[in-house]
C-alpha positions as CSV (number, residue, x, y, z in Angstrom):
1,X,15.7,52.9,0.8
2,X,13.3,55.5,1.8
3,X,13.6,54.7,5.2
4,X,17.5,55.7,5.1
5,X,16.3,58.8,3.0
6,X,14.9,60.5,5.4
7,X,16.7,59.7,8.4
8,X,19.3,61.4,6.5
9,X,16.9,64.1,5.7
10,X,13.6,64.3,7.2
11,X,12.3,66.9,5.3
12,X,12.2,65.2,2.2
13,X,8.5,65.2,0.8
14,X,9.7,63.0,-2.1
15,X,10.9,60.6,-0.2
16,X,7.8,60.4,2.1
17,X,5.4,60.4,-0.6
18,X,7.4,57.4,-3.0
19,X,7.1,55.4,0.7
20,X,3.6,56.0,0.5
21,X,3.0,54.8,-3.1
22,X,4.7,51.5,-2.3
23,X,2.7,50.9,0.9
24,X,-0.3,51.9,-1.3
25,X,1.1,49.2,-4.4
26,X,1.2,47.0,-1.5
27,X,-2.5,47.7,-0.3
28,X,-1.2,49.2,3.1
29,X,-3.3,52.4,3.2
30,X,-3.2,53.8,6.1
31,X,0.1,53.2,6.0
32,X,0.3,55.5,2.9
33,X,-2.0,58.0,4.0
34,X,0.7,58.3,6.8
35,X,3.6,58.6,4.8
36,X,1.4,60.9,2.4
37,X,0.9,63.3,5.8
38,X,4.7,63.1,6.6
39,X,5.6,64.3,3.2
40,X,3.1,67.3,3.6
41,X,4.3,68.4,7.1
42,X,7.4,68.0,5.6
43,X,6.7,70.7,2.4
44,X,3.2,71.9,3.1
45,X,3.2,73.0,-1.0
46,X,4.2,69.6,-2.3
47,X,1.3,68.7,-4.5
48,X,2.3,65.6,-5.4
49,X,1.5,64.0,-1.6
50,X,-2.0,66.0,-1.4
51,X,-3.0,64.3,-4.7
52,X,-2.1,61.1,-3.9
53,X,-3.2,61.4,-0.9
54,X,-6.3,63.0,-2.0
55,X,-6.8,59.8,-4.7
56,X,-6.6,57.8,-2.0
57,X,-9.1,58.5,0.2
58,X,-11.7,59.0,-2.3
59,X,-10.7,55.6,-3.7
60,X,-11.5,54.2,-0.1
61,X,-14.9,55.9,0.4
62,X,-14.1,58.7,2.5
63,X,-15.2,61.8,0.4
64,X,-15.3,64.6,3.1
65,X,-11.5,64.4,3.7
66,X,-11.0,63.4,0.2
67,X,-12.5,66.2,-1.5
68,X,-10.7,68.7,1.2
């Protein structure tokens, strides 16, 4: 479903970043790191993605890009 939401429309953050939250449900990661990045080149502003993204990363360890 996300996957066909933004082929139609790749710049849809929300999209992106609800791809991201299932990989992450899913324990996929990097995966959701990824899709996390897509939804921010997509709408720089879109907090949404940077704090999940954000979460993330801390929750894996890596504090430096984490905390930035």
């Amino acid at each position: 479903m996300f996957r066909r939401a933004i082929a139609a429309d790749p710049r849809r953050p929300n999209a992106y970043n609800n791809m991201g939250l299932s990989y992450r449900r899913m324990g996929r990661r990097e995966d959701a790191i990824r899709c996390y990045g897509d939804a921010l080149r997509a709408d720089p502003g879109f907090d949404h993605a940077a704090a999940n993204r954000a979460l993330l990363l801390l929750a894996m360890g890596r504090f430096a890009d984490g905390w930035t």
